[in-house]
N, CA, C and O atoms as a Maestro MAE file, in Angstrom:
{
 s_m_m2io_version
 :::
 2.0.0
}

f_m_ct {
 s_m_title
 :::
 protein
 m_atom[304] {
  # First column is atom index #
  i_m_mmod_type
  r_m_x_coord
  r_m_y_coord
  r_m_z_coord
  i_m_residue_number
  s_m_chain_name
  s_m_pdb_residue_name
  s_m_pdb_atom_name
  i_m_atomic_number
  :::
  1 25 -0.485 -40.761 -50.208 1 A "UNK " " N  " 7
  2 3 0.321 -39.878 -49.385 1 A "UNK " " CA " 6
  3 2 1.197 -40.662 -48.412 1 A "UNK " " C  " 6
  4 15 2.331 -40.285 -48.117 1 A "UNK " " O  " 8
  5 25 0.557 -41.912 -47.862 2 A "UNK " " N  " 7
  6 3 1.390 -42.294 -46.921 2 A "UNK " " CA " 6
  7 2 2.396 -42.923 -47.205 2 A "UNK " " C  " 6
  8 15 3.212 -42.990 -46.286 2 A "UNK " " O  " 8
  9 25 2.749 -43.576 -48.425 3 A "UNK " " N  " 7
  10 3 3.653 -44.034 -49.422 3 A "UNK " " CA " 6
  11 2 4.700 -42.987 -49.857 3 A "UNK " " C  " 6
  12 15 5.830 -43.228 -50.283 3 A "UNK " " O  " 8
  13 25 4.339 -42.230 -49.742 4 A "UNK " " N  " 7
  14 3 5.530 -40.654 -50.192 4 A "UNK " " CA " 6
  15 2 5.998 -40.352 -49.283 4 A "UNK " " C  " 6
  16 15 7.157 -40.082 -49.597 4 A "UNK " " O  " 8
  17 25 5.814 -40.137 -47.845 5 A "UNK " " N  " 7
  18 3 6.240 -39.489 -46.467 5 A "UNK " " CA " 6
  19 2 7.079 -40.801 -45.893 5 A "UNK " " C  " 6
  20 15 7.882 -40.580 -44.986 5 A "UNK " " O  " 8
  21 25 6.907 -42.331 -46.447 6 A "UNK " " N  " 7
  22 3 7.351 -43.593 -46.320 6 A "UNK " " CA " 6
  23 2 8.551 -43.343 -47.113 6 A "UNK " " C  " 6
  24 15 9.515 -42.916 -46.477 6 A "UNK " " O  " 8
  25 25 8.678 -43.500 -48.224 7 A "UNK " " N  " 7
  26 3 9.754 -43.205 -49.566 7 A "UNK " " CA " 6
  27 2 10.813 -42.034 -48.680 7 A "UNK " " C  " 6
  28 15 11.793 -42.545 -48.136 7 A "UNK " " O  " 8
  29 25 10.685 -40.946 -48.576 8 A "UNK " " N  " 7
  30 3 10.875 -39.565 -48.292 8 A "UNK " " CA " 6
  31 2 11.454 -40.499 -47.108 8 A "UNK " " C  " 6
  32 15 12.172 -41.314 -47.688 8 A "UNK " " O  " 8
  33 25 11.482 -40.782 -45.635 9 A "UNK " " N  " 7
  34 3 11.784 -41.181 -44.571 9 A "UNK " " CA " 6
  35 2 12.949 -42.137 -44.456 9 A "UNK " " C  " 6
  36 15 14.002 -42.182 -43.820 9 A "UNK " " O  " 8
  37 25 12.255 -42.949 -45.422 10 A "UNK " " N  " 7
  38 3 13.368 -44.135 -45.669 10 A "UNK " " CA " 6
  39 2 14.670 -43.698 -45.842 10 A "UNK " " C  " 6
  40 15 15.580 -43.928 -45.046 10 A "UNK " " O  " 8
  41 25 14.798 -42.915 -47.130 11 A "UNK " " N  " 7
  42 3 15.993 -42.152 -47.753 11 A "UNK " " CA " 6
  43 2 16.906 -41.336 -46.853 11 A "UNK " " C  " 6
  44 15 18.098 -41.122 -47.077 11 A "UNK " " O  " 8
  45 25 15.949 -40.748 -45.422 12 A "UNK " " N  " 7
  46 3 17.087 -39.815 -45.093 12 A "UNK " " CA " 6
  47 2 17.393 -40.575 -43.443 12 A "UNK " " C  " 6
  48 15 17.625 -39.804 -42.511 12 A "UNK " " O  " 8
  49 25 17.374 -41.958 -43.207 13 A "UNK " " N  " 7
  50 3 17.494 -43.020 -42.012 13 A "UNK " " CA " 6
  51 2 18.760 -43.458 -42.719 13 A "UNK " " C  " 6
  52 15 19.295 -43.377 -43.825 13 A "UNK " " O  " 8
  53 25 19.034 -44.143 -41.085 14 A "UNK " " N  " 7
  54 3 20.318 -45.576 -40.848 14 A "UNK " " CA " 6
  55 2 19.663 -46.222 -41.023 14 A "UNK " " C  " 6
  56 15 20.374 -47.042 -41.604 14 A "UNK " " O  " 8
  57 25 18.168 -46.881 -41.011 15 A "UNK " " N  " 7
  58 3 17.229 -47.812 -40.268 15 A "UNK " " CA " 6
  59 2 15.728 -47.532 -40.668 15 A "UNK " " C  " 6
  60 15 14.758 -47.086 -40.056 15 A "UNK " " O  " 8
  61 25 15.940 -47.971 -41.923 16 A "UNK " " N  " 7
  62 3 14.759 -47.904 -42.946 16 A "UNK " " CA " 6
  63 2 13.419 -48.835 -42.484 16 A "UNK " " C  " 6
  64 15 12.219 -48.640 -42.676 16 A "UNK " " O  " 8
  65 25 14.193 -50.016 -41.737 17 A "UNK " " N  " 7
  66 3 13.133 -51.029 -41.143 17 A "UNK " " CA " 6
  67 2 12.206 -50.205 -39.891 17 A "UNK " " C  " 6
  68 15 11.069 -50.539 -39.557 17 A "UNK " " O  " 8
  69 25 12.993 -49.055 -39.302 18 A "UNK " " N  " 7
  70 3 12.035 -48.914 -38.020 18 A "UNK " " CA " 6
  71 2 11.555 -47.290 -38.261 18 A "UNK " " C  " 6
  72 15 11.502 -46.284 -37.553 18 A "UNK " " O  " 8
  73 25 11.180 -47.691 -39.928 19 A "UNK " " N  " 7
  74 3 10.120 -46.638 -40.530 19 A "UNK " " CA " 6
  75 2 9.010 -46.812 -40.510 19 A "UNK " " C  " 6
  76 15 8.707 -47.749 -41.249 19 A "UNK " " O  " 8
  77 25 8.010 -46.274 -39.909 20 A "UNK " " N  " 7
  78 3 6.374 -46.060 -39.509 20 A "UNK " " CA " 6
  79 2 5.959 -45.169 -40.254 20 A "UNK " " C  " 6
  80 15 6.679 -44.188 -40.442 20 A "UNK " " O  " 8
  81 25 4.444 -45.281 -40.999 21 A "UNK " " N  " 7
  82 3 3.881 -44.320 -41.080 21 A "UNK " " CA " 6
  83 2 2.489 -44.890 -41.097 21 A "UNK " " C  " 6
  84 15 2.086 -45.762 -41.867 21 A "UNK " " O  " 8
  85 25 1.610 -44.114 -39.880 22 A "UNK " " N  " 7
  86 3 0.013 -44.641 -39.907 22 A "UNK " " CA " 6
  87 2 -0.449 -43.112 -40.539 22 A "UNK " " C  " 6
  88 15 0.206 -42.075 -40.651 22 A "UNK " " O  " 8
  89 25 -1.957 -43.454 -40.925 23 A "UNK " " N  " 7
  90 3 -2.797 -43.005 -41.526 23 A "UNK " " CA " 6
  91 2 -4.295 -42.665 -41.182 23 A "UNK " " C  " 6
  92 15 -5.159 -43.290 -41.797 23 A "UNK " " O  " 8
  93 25 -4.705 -41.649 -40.172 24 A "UNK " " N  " 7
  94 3 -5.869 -41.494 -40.177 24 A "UNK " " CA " 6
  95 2 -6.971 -40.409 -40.970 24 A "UNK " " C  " 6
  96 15 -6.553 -39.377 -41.495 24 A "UNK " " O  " 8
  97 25 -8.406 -40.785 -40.980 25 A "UNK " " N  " 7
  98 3 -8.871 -39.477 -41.964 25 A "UNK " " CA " 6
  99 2 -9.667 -39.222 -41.244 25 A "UNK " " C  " 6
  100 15 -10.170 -40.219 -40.724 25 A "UNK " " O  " 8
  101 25 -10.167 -38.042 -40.848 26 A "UNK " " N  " 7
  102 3 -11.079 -37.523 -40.545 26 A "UNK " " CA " 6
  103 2 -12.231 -36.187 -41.522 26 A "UNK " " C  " 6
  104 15 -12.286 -34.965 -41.387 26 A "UNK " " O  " 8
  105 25 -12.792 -36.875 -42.209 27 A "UNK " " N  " 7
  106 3 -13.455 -35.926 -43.400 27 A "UNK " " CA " 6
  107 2 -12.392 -35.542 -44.236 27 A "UNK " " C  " 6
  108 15 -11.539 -36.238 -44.787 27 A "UNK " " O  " 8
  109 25 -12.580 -34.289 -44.246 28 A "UNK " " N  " 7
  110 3 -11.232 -34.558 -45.503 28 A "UNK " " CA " 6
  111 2 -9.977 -33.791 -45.435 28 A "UNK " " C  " 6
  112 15 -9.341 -33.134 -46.259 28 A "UNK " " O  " 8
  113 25 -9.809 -34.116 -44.061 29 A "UNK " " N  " 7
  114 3 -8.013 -34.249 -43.113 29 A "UNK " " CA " 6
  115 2 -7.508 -35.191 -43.064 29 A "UNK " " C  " 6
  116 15 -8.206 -36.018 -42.477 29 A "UNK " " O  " 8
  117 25 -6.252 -35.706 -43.504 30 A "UNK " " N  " 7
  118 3 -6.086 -37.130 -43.357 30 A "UNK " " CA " 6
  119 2 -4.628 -36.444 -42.794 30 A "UNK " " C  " 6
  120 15 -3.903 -35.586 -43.300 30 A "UNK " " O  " 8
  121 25 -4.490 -37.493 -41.045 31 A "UNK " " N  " 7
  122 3 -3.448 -36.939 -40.342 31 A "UNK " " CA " 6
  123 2 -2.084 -38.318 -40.861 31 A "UNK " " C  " 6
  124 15 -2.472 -39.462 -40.623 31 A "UNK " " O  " 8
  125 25 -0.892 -38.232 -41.391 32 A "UNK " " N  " 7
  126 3 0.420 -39.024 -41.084 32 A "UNK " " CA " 6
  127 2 0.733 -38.623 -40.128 32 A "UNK " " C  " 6
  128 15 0.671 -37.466 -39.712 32 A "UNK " " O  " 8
  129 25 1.316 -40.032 -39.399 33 A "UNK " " N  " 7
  130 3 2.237 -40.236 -38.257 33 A "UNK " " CA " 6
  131 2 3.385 -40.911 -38.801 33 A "UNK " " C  " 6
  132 15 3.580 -41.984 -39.372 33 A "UNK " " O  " 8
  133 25 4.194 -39.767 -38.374 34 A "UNK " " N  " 7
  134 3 5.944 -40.592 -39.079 34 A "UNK " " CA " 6
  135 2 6.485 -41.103 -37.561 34 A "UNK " " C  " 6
  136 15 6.501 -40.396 -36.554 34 A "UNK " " O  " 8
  137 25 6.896 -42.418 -37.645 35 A "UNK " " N  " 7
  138 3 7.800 -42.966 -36.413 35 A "UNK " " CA " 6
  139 2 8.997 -44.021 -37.322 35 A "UNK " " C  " 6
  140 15 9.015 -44.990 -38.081 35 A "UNK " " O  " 8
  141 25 10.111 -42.850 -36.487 36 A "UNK " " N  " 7
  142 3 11.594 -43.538 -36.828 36 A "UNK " " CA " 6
  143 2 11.705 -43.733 -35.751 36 A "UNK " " C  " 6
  144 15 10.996 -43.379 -34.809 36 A "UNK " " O  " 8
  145 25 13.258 -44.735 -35.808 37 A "UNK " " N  " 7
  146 3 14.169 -45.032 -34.880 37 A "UNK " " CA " 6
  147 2 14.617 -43.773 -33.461 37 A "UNK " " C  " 6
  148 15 15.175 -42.782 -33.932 37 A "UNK " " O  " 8
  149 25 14.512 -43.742 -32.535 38 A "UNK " " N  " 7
  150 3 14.906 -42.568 -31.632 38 A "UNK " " CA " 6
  151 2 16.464 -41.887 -32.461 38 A "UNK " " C  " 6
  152 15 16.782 -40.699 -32.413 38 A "UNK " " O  " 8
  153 25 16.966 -42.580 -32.917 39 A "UNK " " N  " 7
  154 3 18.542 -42.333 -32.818 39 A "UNK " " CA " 6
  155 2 18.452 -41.680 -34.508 39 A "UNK " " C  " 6
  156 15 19.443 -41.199 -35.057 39 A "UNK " " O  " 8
  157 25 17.112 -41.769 -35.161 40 A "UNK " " N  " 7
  158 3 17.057 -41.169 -36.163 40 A "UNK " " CA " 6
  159 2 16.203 -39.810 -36.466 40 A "UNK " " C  " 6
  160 15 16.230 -38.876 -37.267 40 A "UNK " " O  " 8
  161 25 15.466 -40.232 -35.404 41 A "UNK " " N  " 7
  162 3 15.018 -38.408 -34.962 41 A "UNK " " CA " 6
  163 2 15.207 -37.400 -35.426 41 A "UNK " " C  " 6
  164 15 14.306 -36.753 -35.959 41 A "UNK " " O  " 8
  165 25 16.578 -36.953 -35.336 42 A "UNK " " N  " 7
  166 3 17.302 -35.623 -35.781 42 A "UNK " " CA " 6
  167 2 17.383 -35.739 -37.157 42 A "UNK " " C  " 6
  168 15 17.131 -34.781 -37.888 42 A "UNK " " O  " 8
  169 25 17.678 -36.713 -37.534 43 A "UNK " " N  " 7
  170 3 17.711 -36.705 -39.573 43 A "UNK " " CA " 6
  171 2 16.517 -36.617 -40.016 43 A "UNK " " C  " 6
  172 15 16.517 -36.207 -41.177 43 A "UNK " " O  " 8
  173 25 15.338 -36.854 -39.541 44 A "UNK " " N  " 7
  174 3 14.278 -36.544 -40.237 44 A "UNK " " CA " 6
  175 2 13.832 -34.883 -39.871 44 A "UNK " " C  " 6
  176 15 13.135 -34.238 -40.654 44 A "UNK " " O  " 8
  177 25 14.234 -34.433 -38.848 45 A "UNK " " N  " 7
  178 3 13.928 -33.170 -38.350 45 A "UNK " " CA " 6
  179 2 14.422 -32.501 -38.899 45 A "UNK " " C  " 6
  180 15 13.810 -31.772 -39.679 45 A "UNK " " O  " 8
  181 25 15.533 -32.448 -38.776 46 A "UNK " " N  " 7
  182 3 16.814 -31.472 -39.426 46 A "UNK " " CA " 6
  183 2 17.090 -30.533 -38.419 46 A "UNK " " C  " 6
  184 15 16.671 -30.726 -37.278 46 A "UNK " " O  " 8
  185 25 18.014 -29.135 -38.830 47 A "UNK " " N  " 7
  186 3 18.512 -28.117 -37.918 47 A "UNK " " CA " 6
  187 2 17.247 -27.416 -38.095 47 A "UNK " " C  " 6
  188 15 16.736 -27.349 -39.212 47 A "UNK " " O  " 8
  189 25 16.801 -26.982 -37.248 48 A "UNK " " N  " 7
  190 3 15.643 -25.774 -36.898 48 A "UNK " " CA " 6
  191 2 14.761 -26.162 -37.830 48 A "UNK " " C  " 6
  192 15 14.257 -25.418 -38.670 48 A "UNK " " O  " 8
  193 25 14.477 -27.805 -37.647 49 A "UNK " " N  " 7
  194 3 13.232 -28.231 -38.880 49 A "UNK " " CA " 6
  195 2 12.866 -27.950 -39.983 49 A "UNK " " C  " 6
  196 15 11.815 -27.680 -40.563 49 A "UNK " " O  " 8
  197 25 14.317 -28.097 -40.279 50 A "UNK " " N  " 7
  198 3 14.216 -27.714 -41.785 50 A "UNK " " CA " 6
  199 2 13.769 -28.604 -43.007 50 A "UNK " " C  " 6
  200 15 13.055 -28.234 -43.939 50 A "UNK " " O  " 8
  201 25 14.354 -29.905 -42.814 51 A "UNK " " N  " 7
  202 3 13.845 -31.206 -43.095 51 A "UNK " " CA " 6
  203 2 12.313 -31.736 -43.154 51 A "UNK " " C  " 6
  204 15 11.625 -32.234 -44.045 51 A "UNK " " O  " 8
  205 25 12.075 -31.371 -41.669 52 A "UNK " " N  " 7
  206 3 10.803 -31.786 -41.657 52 A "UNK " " CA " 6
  207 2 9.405 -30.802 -42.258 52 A "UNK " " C  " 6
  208 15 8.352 -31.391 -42.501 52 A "UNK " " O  " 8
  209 25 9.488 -29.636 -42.416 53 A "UNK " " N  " 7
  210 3 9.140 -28.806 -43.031 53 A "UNK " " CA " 6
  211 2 9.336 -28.736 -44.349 53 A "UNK " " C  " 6
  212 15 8.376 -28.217 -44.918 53 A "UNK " " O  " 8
  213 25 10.482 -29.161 -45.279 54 A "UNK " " N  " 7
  214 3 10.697 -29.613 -46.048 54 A "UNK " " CA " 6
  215 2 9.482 -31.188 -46.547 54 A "UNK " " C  " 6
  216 15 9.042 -31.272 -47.694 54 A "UNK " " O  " 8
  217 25 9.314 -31.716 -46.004 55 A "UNK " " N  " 7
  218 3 8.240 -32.852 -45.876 55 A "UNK " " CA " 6
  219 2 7.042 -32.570 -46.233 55 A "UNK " " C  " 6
  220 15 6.503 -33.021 -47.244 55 A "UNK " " O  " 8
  221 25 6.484 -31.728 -45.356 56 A "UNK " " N  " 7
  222 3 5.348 -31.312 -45.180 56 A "UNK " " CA " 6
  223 2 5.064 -30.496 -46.391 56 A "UNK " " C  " 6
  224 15 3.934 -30.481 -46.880 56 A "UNK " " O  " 8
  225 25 6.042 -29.825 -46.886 57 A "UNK " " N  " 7
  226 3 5.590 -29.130 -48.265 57 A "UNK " " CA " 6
  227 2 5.480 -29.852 -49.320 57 A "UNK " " C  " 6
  228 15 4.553 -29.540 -50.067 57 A "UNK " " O  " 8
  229 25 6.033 -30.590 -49.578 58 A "UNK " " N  " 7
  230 3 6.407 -31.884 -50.626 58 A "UNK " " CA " 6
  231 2 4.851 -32.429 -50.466 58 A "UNK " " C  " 6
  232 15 4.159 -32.484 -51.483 58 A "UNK " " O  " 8
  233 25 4.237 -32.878 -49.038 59 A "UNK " " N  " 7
  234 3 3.292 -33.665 -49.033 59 A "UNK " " CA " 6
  235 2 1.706 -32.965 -49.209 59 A "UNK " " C  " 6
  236 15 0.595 -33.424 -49.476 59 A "UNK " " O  " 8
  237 25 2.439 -31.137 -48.800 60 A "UNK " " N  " 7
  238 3 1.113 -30.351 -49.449 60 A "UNK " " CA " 6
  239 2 1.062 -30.276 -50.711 60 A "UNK " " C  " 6
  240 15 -0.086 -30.120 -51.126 60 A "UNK " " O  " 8
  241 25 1.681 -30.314 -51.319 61 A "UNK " " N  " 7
  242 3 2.157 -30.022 -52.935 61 A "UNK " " CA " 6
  243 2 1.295 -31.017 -53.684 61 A "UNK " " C  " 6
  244 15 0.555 -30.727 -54.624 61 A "UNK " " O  " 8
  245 25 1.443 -32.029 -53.248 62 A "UNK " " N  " 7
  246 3 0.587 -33.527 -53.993 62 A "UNK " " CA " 6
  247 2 -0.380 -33.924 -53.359 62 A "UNK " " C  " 6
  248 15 -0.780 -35.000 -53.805 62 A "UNK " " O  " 8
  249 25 -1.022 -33.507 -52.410 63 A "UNK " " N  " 7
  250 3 -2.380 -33.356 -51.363 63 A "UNK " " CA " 6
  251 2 -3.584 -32.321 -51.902 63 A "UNK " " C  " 6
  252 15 -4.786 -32.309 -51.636 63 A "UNK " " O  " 8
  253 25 -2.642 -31.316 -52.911 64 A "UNK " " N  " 7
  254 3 -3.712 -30.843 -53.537 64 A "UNK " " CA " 6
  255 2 -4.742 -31.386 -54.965 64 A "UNK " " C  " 6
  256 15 -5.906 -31.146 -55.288 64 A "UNK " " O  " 8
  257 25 -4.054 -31.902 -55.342 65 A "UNK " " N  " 7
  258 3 -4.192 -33.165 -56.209 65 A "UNK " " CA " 6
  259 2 -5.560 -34.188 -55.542 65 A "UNK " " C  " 6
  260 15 -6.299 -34.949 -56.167 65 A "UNK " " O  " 8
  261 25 -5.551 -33.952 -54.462 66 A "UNK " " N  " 7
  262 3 -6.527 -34.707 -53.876 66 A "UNK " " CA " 6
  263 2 -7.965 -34.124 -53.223 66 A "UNK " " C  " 6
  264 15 -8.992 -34.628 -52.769 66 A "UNK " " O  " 8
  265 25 -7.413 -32.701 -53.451 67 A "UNK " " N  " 7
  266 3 -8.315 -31.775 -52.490 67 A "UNK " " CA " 6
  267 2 -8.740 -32.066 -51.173 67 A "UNK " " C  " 6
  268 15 -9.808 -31.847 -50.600 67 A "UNK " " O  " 8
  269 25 -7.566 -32.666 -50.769 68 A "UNK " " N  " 7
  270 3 -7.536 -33.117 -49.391 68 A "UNK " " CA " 6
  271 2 -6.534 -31.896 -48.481 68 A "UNK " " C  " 6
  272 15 -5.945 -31.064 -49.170 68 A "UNK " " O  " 8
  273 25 -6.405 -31.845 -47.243 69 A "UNK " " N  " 7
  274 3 -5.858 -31.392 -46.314 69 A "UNK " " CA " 6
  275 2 -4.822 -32.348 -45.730 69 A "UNK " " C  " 6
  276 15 -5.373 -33.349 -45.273 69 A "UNK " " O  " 8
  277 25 -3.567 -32.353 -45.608 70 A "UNK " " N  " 7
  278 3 -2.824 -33.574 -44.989 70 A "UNK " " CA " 6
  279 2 -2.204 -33.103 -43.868 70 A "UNK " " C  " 6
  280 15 -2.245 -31.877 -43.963 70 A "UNK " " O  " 8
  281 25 -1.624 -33.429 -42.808 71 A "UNK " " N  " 7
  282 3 -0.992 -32.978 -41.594 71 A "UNK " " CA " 6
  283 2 -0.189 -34.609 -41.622 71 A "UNK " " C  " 6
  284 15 -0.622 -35.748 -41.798 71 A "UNK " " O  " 8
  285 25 1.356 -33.962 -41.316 72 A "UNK " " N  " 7
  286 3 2.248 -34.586 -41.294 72 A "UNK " " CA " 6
  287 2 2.717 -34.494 -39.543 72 A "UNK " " C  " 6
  288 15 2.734 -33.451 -38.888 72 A "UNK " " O  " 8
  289 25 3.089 -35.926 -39.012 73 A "UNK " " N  " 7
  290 3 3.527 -35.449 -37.531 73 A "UNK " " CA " 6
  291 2 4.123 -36.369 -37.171 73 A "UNK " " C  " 6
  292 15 3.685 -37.519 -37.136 73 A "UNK " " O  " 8
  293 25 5.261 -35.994 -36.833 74 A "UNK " " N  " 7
  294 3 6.509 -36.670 -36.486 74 A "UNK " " CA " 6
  295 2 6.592 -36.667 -35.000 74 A "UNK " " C  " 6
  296 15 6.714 -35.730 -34.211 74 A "UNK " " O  " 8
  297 25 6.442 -38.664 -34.714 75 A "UNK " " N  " 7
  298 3 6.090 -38.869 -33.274 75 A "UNK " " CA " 6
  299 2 7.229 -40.141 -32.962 75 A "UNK " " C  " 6
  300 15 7.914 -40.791 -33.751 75 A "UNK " " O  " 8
  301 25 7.114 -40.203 -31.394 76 A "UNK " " N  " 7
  302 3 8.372 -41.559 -31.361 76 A "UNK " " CA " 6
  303 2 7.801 -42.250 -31.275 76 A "UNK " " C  " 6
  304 15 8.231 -43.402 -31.210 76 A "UNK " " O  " 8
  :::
 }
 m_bond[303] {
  # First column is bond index #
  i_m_from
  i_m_to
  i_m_order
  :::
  1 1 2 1
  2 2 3 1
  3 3 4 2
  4 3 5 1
  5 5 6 1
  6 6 7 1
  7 7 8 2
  8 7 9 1
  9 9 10 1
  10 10 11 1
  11 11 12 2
  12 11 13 1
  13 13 14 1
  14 14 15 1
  15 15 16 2
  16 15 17 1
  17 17 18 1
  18 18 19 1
  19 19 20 2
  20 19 21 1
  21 21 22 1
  22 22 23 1
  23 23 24 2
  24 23 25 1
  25 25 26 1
  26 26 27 1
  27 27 28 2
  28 27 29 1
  29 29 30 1
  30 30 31 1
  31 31 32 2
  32 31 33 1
  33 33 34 1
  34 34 35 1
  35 35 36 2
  36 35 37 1
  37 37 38 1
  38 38 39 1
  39 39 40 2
  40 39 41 1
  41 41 42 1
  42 42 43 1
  43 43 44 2
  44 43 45 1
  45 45 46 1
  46 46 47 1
  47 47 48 2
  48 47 49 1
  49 49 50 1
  50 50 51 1
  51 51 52 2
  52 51 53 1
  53 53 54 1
  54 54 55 1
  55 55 56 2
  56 55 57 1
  57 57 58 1
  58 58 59 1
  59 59 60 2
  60 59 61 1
  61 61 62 1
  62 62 63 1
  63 63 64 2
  64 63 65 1
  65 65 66 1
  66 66 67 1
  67 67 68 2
  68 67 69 1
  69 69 70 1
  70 70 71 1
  71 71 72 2
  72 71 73 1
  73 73 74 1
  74 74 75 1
  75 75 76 2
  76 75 77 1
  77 77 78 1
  78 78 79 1
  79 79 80 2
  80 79 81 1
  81 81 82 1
  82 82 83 1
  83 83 84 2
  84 83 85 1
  85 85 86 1
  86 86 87 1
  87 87 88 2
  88 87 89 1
  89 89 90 1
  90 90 91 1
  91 91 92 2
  92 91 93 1
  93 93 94 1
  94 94 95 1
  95 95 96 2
  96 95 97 1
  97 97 98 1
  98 98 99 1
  99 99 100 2
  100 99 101 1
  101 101 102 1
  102 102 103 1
  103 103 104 2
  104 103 105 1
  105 105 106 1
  106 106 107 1
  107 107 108 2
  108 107 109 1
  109 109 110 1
  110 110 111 1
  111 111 112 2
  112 111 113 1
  113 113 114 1
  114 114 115 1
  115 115 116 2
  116 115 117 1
  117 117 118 1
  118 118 119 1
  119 119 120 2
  120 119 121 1
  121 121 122 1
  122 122 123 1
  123 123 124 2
  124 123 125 1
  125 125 126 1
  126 126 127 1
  127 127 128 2
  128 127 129 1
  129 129 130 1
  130 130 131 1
  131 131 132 2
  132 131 133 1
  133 133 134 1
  134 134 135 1
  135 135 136 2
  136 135 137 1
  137 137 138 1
  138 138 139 1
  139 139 140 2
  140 139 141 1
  141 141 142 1
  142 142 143 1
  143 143 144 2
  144 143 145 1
  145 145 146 1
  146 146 147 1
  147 147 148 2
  148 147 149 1
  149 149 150 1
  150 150 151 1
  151 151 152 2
  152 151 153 1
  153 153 154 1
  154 154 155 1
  155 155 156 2
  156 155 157 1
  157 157 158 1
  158 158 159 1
  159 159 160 2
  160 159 161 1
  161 161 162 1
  162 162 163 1
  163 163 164 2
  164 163 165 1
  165 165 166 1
  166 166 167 1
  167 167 168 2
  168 167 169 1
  169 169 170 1
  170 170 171 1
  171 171 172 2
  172 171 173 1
  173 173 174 1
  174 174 175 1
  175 175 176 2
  176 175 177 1
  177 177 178 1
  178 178 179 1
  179 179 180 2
  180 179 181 1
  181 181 182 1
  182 182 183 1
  183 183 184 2
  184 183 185 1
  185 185 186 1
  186 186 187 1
  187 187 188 2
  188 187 189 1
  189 189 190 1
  190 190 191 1
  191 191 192 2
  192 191 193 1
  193 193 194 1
  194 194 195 1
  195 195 196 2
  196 195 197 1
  197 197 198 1
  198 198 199 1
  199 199 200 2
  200 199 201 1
  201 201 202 1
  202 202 203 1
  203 203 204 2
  204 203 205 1
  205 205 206 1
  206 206 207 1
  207 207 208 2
  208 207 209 1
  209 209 210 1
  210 210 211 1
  211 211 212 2
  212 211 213 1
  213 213 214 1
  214 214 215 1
  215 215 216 2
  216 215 217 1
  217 217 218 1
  218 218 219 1
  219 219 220 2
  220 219 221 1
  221 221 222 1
  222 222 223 1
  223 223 224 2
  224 223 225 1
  225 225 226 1
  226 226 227 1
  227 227 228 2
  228 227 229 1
  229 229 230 1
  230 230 231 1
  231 231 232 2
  232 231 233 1
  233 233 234 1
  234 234 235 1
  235 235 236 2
  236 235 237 1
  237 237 238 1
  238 238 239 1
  239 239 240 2
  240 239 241 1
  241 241 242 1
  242 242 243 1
  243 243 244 2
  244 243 245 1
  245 245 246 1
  246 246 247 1
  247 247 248 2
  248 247 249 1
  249 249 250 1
  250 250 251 1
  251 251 252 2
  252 251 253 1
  253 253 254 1
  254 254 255 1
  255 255 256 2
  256 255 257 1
  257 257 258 1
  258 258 259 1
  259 259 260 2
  260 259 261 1
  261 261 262 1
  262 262 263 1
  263 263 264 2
  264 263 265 1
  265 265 266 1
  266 266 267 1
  267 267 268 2
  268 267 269 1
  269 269 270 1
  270 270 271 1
  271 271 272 2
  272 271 273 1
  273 273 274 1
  274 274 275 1
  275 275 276 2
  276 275 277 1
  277 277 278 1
  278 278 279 1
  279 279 280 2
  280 279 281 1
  281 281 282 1
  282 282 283 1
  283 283 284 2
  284 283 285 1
  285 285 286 1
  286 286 287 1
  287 287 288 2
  288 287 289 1
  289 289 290 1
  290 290 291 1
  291 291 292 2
  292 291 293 1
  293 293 294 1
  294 294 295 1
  295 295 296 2
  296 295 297 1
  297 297 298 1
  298 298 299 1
  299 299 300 2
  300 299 301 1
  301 301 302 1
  302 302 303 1
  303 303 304 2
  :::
 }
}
């Protein structure tokens, strides 16, 4: 998962290098933390989070595959 929300991030940046994504699990929640560039913020968000919601479905979609729970969260 954290490789897909990585891929996915990269693509929609100026500044692919100051792409983050950590990984924690807690039973069988495993939380992503997406950290871009400040100045890239808004491209991963989109207008009225559309983008980023967009993400999060993509990453539920293939999380079930795992019978895992994923939470996606976009932090600076």
């Amino acid at each position: 998962m954290k490789e897909l929300v990585e891929v996915i991030a990269k693509a929609l940046v100026d500044n692919p290098d100051e792409v983050t994504v950590t990984e924690t699990e807690n039973g069988r929640t495993i939380v992503l933390e997406l950290s871009v560039a400040p100045s890239d913020m808004g491209k991963v968000i989109g207008k009225q989070g559309r983008i980023a919601k967009a993400i999060r479905s993509v990453v539920k979609a293939a999380s079930t595959r795992e019978d895992k729970k994923v939470v996606v969260e976009i932090v600076q």
